[in-house]
FIKOLKE-756576 format. One record per atom (N, C-alpha, C): residue in one letter; x, y, z. Coordinates in steps of 0.1 Angstrom, whole numbers, plus 2048, in hexadecimal, padded with zeros to 3 digits. Layout:
N
aXYZ ...
***
This chain:
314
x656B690E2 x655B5B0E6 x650B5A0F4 x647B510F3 x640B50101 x64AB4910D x643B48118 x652B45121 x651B36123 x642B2F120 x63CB2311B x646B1C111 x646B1F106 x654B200FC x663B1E0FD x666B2910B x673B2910E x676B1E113 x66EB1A120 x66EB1012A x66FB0311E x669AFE119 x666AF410D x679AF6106 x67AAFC0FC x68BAFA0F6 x692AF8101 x693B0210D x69DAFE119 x69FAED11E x68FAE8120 x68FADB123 x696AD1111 x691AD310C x696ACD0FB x6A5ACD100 x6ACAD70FF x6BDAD6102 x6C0AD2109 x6BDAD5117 x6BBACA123 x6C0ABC121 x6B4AB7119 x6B6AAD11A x6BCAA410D x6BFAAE104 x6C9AAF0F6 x6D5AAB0FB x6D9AB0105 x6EAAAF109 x6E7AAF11B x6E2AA4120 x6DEA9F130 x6EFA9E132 x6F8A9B12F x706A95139 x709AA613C x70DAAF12F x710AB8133 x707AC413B x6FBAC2136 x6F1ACF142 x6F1AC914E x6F5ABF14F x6F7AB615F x702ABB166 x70EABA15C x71CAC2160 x71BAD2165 x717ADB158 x712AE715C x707AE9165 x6FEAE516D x6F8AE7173 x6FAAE3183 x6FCAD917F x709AD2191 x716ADC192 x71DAE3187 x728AE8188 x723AF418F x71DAFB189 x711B0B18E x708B0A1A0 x701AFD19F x6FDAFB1B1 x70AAF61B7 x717AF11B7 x721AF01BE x728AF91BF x728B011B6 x72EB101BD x72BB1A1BE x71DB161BD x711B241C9 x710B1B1D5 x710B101D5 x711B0B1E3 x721B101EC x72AB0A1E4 x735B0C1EC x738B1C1EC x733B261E7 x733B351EA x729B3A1FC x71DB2F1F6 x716B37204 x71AB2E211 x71DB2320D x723B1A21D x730B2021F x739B22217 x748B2921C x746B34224 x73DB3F21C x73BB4E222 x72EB50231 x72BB43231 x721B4323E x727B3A249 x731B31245 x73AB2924E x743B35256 x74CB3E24A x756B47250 x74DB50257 x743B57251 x73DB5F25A x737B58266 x731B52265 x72DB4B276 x739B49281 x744B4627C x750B3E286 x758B4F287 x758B58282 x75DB67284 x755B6A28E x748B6728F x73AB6F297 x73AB6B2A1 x73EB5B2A6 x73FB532B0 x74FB562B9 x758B562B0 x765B5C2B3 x766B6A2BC x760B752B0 x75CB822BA x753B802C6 x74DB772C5 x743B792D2 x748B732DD x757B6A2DD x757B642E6 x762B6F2ED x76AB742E0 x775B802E6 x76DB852F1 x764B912E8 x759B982F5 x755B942FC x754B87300 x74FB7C30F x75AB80317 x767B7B314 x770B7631E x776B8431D x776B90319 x77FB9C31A x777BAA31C x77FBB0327 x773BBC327 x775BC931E x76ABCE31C x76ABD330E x778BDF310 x779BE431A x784BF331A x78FBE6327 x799BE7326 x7A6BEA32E x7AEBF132E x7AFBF633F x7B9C04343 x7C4BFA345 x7D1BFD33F x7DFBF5343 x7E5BFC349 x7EFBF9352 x7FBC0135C x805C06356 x7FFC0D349 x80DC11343 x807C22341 x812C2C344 x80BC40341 x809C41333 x800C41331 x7FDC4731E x806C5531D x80CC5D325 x813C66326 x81EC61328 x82CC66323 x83BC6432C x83CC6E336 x843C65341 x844C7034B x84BC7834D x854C7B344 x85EC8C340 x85AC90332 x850C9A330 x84FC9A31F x859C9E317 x858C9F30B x85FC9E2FE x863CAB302 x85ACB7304 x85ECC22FE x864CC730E x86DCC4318 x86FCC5320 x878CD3326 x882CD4317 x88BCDA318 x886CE3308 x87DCEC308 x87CCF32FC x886D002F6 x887D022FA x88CD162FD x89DD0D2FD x8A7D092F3 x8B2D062F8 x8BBD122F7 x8B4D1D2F5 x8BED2D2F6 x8C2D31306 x8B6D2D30E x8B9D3031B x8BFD25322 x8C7D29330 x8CDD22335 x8C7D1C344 x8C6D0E346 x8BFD0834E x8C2CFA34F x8BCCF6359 x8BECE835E x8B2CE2361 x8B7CD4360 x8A8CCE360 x8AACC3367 x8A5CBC375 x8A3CAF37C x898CA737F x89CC9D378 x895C92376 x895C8737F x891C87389 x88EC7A396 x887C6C391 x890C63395 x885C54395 x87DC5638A x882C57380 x87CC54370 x879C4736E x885C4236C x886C3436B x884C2C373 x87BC22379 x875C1B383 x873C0A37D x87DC04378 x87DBFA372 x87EBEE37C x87CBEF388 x87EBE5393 x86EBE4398 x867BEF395 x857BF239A x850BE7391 x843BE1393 x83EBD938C x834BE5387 x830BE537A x825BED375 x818BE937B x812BF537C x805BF2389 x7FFC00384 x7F3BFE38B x7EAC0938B x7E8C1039C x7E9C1839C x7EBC1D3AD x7DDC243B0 x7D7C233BD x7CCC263BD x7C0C293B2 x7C0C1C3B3 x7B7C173A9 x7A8C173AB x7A6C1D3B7 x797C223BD x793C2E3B3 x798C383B5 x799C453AB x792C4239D x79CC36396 x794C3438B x78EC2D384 x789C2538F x77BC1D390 x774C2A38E x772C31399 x764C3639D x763C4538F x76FC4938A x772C4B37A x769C4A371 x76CC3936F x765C35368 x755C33369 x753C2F374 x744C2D378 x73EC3C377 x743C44374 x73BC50375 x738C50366 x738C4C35D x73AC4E351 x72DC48349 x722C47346 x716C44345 x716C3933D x71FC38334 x723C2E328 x727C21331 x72AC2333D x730C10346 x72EC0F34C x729C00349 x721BF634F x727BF235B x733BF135C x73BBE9369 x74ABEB369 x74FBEF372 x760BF1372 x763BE037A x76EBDD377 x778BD0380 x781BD237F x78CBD5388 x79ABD738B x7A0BC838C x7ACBC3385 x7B0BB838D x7C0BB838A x7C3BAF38D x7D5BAD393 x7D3B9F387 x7DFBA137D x7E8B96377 x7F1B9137A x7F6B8537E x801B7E386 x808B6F379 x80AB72378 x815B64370 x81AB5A37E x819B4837D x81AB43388 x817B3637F x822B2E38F x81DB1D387 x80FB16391 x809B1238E x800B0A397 x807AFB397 x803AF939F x80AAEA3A8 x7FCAE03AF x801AD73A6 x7F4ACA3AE x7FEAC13B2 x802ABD3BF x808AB53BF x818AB23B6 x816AAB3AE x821AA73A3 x824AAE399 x816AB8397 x812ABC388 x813ACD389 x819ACF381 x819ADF37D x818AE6371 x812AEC372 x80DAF6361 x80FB04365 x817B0935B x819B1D35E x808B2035B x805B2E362 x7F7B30360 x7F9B3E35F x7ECB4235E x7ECB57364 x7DDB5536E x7E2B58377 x7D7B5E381 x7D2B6B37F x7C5B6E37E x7C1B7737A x7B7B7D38A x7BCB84393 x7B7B8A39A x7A8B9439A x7A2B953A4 x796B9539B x78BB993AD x784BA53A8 x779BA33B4 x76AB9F3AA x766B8C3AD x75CB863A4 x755B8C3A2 x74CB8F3A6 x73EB983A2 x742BA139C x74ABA739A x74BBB038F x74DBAE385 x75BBA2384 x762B9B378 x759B93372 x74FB8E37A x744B87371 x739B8F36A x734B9B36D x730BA4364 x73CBAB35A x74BBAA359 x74EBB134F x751BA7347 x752B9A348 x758B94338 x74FB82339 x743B88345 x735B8033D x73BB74348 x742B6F350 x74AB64357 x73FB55357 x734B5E35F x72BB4E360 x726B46353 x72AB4E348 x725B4933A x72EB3E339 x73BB4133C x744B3533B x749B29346 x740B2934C x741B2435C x740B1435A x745B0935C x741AFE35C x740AFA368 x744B02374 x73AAF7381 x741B0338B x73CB02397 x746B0939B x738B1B399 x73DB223A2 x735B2D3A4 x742B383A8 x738B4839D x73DB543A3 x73DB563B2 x736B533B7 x731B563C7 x738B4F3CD x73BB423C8 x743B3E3D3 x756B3E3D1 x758B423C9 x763B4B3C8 x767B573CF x759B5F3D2 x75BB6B3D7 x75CB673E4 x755B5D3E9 x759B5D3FD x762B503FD x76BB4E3F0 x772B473F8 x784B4D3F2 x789B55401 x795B5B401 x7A1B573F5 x7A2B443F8 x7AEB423ED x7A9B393E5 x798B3E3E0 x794B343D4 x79FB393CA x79CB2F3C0 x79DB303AF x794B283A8 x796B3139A x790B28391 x795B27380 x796B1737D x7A2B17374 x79CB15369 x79FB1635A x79EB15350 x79CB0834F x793B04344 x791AF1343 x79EAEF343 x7A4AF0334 x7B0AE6333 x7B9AE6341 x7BCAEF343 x7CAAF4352 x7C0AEA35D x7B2AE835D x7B1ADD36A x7B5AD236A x7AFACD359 x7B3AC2352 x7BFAC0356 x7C9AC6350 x7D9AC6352 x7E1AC2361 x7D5AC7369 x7D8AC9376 x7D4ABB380 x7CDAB6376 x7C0AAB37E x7BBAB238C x7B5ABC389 x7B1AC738D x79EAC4397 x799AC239C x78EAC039C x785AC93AA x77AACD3A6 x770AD83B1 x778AD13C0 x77CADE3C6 x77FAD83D8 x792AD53D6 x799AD13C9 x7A1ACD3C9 x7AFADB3CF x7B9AD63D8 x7C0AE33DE x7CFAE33D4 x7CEAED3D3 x7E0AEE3C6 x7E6AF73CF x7F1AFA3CB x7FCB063CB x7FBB113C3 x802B193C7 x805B253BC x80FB2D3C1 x81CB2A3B7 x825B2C3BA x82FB363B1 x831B423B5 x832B4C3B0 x846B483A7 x84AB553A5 x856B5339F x85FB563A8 x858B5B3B5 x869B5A3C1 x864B503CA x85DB473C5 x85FB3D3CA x855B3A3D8 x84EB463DA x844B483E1 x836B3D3DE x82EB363EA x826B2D3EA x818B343ED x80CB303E7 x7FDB363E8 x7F2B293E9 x7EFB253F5 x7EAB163F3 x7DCB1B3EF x7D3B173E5 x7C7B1B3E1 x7BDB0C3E0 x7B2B133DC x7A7B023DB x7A0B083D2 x79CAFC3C8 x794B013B9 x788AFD3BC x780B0C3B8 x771B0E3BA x768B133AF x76FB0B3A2 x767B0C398 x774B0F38C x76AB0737D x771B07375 x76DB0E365 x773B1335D x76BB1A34F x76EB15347 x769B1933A x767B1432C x76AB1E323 x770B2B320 x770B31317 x76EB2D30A x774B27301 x775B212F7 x781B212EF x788B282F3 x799B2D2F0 x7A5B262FA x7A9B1E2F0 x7B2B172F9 x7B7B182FF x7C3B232FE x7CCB2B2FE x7CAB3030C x7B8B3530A x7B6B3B319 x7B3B2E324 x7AEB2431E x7A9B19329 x7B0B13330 x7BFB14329 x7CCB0C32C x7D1B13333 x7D2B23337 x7DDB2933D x7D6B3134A x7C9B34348 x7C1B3F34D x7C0B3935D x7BAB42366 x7B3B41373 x7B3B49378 x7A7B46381 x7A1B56387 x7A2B4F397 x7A5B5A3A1 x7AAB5C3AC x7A0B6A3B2 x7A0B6A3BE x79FB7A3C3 x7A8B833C1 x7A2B903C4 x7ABB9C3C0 x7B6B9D3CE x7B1B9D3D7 x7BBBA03E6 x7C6B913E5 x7BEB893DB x7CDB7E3DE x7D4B823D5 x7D3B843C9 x7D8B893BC x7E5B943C0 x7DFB9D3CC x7E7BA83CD x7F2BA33D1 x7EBB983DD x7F5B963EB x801B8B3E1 x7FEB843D2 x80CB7C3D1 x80FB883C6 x80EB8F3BF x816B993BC x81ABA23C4 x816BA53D1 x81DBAE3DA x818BBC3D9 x80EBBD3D5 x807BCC3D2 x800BCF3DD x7FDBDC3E0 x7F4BE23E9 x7E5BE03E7 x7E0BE33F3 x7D3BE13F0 x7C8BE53E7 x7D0BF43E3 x7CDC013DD x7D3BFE3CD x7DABF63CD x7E3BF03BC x7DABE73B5 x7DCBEB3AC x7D8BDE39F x7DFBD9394 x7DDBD738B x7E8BD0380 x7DCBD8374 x7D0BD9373 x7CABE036C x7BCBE236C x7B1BE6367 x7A4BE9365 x79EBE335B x790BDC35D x78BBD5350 x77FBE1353 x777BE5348 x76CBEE345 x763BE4340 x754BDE342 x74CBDF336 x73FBE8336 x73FBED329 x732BF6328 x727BF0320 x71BBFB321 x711BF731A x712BF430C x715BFA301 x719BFD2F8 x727BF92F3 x72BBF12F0 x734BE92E7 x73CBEF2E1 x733BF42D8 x738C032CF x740C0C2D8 x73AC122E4 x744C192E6 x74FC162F1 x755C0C2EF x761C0B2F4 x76CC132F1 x76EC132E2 x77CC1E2DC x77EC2B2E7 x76CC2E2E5 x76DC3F2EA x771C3E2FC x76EC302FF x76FC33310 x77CC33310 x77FC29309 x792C2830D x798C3830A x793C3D2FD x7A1C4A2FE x79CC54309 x78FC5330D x789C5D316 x793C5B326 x78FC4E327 x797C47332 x7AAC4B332 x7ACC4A324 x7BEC4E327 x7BDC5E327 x7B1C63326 x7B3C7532B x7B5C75337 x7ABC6D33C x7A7C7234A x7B0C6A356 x7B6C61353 x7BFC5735C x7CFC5C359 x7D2C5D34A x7E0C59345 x7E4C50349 x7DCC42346 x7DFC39346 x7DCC33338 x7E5C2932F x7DEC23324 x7D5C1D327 x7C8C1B31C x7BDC1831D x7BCC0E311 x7B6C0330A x7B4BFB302 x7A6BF9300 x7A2BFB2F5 x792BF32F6 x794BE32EE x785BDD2F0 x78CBCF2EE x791BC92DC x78EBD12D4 x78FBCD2C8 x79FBD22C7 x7A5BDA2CD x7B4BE12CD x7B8BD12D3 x7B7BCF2E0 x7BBBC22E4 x7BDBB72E1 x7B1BB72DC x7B1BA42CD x7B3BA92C2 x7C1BB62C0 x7C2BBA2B1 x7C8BAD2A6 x7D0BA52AE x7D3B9A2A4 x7CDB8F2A2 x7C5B8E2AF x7BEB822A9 x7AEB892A1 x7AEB922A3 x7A0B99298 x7A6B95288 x7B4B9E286 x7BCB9F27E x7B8B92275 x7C0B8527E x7BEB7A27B x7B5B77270 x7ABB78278 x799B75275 x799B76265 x797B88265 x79AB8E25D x7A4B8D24F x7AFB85252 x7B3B82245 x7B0B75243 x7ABB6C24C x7A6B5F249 x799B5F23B x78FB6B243 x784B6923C x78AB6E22E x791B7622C x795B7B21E x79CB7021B x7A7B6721B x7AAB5D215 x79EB5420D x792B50219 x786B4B21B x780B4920C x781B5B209 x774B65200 x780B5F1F4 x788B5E1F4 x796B5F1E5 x791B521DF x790B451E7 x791B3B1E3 x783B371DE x77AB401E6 x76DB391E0 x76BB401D3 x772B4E1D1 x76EB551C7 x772B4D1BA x778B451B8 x77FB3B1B0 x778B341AA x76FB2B1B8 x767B261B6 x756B2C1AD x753B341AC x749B3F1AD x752B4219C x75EB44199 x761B44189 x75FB38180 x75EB2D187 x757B20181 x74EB2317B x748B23185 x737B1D184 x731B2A17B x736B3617C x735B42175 x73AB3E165 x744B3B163 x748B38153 x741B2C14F x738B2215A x730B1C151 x71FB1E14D x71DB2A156 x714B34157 x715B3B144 x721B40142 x726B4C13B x723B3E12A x728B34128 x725B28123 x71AB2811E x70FB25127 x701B24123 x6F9B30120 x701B3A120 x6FBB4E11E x703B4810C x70CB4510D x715B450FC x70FB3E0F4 x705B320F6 x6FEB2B0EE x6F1B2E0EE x6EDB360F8 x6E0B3E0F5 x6DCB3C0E4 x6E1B440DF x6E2B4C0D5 x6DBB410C8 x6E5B340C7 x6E0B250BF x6D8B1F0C1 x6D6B200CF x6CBB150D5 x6BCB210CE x6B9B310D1 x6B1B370CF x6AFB380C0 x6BBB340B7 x6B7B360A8 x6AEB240A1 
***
């Protein structure tokens, strides 16, 4: 049979039974549509999602904690012989966790061909104070020019400059919402006021956008020498290391290279955003479940018009 032919009976039935090839055919483009809009909606907003993680986080962090314990396991092996064993200042639970000369491993890392940029900074938990108004925050200590090459900063800048952050001793700069909150505005002078009650008068010199609430509402960036000075660290201390390198990819390998060579733990960023990847990740599978459902429709009215083949061709 010619395909002249085919086309010709196809249209005949067509229009033999128009309510229902209308049904089956609207049923078939509505759930090939709703297959490819679901699976290109979820994939785009995962793609936008990861991309914003890797903006605002640098790809490797060294934390102030020893990837080693500092008396090992096997301390006491040989328990046939007789011996003693002292153990000094093990326990240091009054010390804040910090990184101690933290020059060493910067310059560590920068030897390493794979990184783009090391940033050291100081984490501080604190309320900011406008007058009347207070919001808990995290100050995120920071020498700018660096911090703005490791997690992209001016991308998220809404006014307000890296540079002038950097020459100004007790800038900050707040997260939208937390200015918002704050009635916060460029030039405007706050507090920052630690948990013993200690006072840091500062002035805001710019404001960001991440796109994560969570971060816009709590976040701000400060200098690193103030950072130290309201946590009380040395000059030589940090609270931790941000890395970013060329290659994306290899973050995993810098981090465990980095806990050889420091014993310090090391994180790359997908370890870091493990639950909100997670998240993502069972979203889109929920995503894929429901549309598959849909895609069984339109498929058994597919499977329909294959079953009548057979009468319509005799």
């Amino acid at each position: 049979m010619k395909i002249q032919d085919i086309i010709k009976v196809a249209f005949y039935h067509l229009n033999e039974r128009r309510r229902q090839s209308f049904l089956t055919a609207s049923g078939v483009a509505i759930g090939c549509a709703m297959l490819i809009t679901t699976i290109s909606v979820a994939t785009g907003s995962s793609t936008n999602i990861r991309e914003k993680i890797v903006d605002t986080s640098p790809h490797v962090s060294i934390l102030p904690k020893l990837s080693v314990p500092r008396v090992p396991e096997n301390l006491l092996t040989d328990t046939t012989k007789h011996g003693f064993a002292l153990v000094e200042k093990n326990i240091t639970s009054s010390d804040k966790q910090a990184i101690k000369s933290y020059a060493e491993i910067v310059a560590t890392a920068e030897a390493m061909k794979e990184v783009e940029v090391v940033s050291p900074f100081v984490m501080t938990k604190l309320i900011v104070r406008n007058k009347t108004r207070f919001k808990p925050s995290i100050a995120r200590g920071v020498i700018p020019e660096k911090e703005a090459r490791v997690i992209s900063l001016e991308k998220i800048l809404i006014s307000g400059s890296v540079e002038e952050l950097a020459y100004t001793p007790n800038g900050i700069m707040l997260g939208d919402m937390l200015a918002e909150d704050l009635r916060a505005d460029y030039r405007t002078r706050l507090d920052l006021v630690t948990e013993k009650g200690e006072v840091f008068p500062v002035i805001v010199v710019g404001r960001f956008r991440s796109g994560f609430s969570e971060f816009d509402k709590k976040m701000a960036y400060i200098n690193l020498r103030l950072g130290q000075r309201i946590e009380g660290l040395s000059q030589s201390t940090v609270s931790g290391i941000g890395i970013r390198t060329y290659n994306i990819k290899d973050s995993r390998d810098i981090a465990r290279r980095m806990e050889r060579l420091t014993g310090y733990e090391a994180e790359s960023w997908d370890e870091t955003q493990k639950n909100v990847l997670e998240f993502i990740q069972r979203n889109n599978s929920v995503t894929l479940v429901l549309v598959g459902f849909v895609f069984v429709v339109a498929g058994s009215n597919v499977r329909f018009n294959i079953a009548n083949s057979e009468p319509i061709g005799s």
